[in-house]
Short mmCIF file of the C-alpha atoms (twelve columns), coordinates in Angstrom:
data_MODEL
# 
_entry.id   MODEL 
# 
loop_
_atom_site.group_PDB 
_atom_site.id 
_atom_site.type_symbol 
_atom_site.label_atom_id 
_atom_site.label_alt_id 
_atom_site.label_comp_id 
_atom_site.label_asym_id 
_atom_site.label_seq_id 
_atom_site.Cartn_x 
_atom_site.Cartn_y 
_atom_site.Cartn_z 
_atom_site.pdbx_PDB_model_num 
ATOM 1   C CA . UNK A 1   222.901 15.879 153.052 1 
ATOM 2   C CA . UNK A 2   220.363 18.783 152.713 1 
ATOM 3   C CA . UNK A 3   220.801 21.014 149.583 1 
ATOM 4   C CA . UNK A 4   222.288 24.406 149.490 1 
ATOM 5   C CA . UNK A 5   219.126 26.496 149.182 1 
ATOM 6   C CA . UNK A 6   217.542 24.129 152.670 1 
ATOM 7   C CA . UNK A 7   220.706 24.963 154.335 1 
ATOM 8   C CA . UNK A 8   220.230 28.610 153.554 1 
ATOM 9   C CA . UNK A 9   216.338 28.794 155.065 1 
ATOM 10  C CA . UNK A 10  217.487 26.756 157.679 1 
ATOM 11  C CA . UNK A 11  220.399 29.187 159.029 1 
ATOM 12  C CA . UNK A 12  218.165 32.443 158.184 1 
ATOM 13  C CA . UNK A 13  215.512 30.579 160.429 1 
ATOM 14  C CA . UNK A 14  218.238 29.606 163.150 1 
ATOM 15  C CA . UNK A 15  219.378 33.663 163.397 1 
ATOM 16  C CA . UNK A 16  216.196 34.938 163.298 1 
ATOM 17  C CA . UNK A 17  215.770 33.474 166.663 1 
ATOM 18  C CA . UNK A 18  218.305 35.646 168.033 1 
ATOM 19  C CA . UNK A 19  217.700 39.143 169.511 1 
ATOM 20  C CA . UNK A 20  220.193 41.762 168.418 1 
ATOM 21  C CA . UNK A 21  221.850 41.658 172.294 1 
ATOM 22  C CA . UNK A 22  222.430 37.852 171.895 1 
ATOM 23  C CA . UNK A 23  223.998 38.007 168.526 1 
ATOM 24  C CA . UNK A 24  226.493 40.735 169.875 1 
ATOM 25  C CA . UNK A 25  227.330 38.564 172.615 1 
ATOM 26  C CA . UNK A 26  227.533 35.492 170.832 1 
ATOM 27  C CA . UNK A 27  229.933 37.633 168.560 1 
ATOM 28  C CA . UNK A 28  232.094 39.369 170.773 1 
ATOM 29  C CA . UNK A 29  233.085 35.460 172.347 1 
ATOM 30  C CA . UNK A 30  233.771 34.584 168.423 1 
ATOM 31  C CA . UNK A 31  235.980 37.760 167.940 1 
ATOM 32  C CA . UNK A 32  237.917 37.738 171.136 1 
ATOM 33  C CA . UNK A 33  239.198 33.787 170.003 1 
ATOM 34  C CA . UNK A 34  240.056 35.502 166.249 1 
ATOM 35  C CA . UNK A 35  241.674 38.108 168.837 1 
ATOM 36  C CA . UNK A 36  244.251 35.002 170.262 1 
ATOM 37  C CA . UNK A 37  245.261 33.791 167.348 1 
ATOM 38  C CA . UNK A 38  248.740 34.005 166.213 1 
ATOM 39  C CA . UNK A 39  247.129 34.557 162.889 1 
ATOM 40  C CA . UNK A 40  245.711 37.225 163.595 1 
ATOM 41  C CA . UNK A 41  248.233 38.548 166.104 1 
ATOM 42  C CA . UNK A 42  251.069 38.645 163.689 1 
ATOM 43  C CA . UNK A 43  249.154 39.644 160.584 1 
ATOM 44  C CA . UNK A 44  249.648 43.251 159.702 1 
ATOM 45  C CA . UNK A 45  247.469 43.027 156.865 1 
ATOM 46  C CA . UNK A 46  243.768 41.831 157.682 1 
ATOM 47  C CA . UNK A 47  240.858 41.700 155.457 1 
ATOM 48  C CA . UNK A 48  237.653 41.831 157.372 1 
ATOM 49  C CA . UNK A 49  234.028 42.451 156.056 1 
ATOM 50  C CA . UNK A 50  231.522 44.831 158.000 1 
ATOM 51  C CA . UNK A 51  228.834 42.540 159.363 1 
ATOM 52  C CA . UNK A 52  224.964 42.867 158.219 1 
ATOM 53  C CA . UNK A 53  222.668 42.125 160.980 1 
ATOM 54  C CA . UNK A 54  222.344 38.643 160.324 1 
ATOM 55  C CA . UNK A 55  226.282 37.828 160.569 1 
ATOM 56  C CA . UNK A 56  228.810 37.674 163.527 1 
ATOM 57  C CA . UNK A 57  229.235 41.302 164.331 1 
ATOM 58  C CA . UNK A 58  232.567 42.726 163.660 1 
ATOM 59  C CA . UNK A 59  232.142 46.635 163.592 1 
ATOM 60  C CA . UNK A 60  233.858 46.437 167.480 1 
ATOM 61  C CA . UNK A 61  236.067 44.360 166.149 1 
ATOM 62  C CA . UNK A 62  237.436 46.556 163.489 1 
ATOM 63  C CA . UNK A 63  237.220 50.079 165.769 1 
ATOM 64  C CA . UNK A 64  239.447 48.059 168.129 1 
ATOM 65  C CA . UNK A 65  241.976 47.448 165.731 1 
ATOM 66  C CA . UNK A 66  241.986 49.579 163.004 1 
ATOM 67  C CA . UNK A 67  244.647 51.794 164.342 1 
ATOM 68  C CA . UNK A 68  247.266 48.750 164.765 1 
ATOM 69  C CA . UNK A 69  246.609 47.247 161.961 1 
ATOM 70  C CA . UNK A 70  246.136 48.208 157.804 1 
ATOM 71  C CA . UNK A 71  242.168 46.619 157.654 1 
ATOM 72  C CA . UNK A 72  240.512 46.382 154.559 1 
ATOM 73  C CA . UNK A 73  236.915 45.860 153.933 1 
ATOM 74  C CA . UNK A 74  235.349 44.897 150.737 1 
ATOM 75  C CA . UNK A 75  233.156 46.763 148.436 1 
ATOM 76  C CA . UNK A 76  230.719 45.660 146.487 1 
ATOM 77  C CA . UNK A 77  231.420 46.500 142.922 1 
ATOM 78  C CA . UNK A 78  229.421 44.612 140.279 1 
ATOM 79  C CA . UNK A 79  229.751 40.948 140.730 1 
ATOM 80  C CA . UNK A 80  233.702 41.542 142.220 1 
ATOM 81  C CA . UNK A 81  234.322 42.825 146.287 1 
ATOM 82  C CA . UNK A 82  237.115 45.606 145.813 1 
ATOM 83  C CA . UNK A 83  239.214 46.721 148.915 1 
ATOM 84  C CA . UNK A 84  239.962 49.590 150.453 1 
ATOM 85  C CA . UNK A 85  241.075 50.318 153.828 1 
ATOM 86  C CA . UNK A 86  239.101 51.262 157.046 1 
ATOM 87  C CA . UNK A 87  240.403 54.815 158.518 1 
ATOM 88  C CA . UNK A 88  237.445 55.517 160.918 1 
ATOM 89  C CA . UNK A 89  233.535 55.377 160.711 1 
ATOM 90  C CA . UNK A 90  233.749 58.495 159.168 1 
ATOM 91  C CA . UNK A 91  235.151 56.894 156.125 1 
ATOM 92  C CA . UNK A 92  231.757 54.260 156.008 1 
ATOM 93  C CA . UNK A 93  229.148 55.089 153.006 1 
ATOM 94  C CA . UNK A 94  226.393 52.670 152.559 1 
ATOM 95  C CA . UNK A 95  227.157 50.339 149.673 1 
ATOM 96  C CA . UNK A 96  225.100 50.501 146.694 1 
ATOM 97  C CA . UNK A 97  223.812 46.896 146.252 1 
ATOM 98  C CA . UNK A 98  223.277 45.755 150.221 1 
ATOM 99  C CA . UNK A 99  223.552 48.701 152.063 1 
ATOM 100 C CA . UNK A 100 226.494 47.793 154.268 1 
ATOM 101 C CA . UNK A 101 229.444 50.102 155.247 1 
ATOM 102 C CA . UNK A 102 231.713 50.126 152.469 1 
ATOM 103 C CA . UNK A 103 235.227 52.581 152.962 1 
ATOM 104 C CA . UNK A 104 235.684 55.385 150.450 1 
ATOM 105 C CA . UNK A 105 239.134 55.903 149.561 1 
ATOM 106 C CA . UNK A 106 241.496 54.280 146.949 1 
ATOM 107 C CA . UNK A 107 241.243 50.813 145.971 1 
ATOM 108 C CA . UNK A 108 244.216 48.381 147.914 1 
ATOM 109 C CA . UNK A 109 245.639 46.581 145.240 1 
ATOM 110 C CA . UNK A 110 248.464 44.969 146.677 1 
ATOM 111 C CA . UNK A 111 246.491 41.437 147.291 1 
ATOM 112 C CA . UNK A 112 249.930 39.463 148.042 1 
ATOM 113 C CA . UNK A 113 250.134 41.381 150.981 1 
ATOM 114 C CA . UNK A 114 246.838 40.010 152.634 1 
ATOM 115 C CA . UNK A 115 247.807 37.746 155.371 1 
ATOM 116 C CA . UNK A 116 244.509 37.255 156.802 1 
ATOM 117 C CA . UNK A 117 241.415 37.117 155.403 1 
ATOM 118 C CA . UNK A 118 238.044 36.924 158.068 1 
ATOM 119 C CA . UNK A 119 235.151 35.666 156.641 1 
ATOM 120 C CA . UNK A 120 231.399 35.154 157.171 1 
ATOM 121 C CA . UNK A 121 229.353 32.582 156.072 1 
ATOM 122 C CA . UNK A 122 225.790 31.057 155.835 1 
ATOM 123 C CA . UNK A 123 227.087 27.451 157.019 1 
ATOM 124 C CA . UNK A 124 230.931 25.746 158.032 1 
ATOM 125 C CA . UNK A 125 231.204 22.040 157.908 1 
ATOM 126 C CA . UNK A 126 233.840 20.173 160.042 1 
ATOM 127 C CA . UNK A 127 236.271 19.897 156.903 1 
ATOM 128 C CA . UNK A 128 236.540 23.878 156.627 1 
ATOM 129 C CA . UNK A 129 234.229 24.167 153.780 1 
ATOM 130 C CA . UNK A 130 232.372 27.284 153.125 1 
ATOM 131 C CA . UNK A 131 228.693 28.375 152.170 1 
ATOM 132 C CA . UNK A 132 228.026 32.036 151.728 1 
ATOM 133 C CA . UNK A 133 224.904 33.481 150.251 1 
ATOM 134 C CA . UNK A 134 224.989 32.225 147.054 1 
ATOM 135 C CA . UNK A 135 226.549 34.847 144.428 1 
ATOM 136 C CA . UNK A 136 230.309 33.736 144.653 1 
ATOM 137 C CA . UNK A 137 231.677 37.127 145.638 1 
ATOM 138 C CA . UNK A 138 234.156 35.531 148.190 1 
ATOM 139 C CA . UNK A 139 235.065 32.890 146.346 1 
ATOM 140 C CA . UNK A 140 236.396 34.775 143.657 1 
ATOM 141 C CA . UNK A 141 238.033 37.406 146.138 1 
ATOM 142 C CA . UNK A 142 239.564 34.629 147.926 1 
ATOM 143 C CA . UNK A 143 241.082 32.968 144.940 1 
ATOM 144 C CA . UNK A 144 242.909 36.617 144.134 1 
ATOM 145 C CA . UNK A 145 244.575 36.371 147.643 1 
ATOM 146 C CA . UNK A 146 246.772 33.020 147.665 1 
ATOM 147 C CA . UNK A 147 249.531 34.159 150.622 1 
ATOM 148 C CA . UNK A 148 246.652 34.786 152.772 1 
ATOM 149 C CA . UNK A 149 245.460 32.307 155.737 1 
ATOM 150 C CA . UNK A 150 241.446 32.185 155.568 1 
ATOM 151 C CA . UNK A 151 239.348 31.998 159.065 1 
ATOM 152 C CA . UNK A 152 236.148 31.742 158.872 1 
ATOM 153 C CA . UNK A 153 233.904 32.843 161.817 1 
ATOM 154 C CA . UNK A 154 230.403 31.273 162.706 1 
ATOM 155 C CA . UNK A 155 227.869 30.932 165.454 1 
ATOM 156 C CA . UNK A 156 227.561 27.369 167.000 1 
ATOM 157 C CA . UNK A 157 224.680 26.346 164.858 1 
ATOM 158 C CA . UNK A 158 226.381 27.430 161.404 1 
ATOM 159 C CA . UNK A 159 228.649 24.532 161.792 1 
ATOM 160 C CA . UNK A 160 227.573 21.446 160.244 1 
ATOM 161 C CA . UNK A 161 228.705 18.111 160.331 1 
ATOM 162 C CA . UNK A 162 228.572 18.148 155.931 1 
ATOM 163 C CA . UNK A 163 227.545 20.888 153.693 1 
ATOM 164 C CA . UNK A 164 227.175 20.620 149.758 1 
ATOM 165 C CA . UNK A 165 230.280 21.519 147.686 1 
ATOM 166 C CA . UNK A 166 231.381 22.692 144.336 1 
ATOM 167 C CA . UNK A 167 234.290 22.929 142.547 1 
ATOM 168 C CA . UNK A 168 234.685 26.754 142.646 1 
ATOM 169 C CA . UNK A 169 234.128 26.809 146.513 1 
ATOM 170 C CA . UNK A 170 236.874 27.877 148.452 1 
ATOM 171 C CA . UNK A 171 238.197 25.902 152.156 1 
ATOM 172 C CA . UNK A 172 238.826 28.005 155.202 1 
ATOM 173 C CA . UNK A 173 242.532 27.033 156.677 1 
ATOM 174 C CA . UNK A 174 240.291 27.289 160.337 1 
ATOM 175 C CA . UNK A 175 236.407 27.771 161.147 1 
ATOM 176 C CA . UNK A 176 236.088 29.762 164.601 1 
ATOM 177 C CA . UNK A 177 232.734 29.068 166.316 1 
ATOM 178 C CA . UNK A 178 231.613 29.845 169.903 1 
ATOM 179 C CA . UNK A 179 232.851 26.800 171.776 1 
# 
């Protein structure tokens, strides 16, 4: 089994290969299975994330649905993600530690009533386990949110057949890839 940091060059490599119009397609496919899931369907409470270039692209994904749905996004604060709802892009400030589009507006504390939680990752094995970047931020977000179902979404090549694990890493209840 290759090592965490391998698995890390290796999937920066893989997405480097992609031009920005291929990613977006890629993502859309990804976003329109999240789309037909009862999951998602009957969630009225969705935590999403607001993709960096190198992710599966969801800022289409949450203009679509922002209106039918209360959407949170995280924000970086420290070594913690707080949430706060999406209202509209004109709501999106840069975040102070990455850069991406992070909602002002009050915090949502009400983390029982997350019922889905969408999440990125560096690599997905075939038992739903989870690699992000490294710095835990999910991990510890996800453990704050028990009620809520956790999807993970992935291009093709992010899903491996075995990635490392450790004891603080936190399982997906589903992986969604391309095919």
């Amino acid at each position: 089994m290759l090592e965490k940091t391998e698995v890390r060059k290796r999937m920066r490599e893989l997405k480097r290969q992609l031009s920005p119009e291929e990613k977006l397609r890629r993502s859309e496919g990804i976003m329109a299975r999240v789309e037909r899931l009862p999951e998602f369907r009957e969630a009225k409470v969705v935590l999403l994330y607001w993709s960096m270039a190198d992710e599966v692209q969801t800022h289409a994904f949450v203009e679509r649905w922002y209106r039918e749905k209360v959407l949170l996004l995280p924000c970086v604060d420290g070594d913690d993600l707080r949430l706060r709802q999406y209202t509209g892009p004109e709501c999106l400030v840069a975040g102070e530690q990455f850069g991406i589009g992070e909602p002002t507006g009050p915090e949502y504390k009400e983390l029982e009533k997350v019922e889905l939680i969408i999440v990125p990752g560096v690599a997905f094995d075939r038992r739903n386990n989870r690699m992000g970047r490294g710095r835990g931020f999910y991990d510890r977000l996800l453990k704050s949110t028990p009620n809520a179902k956790k999807i993970g979404v992935a291009y093709d090549f992010q899903m491996l057949d075995e990635i490392p694990v450790e004891e603080h890493d936190v399982k997906m209840d589903k992986v969604i890839i391309e095919n």
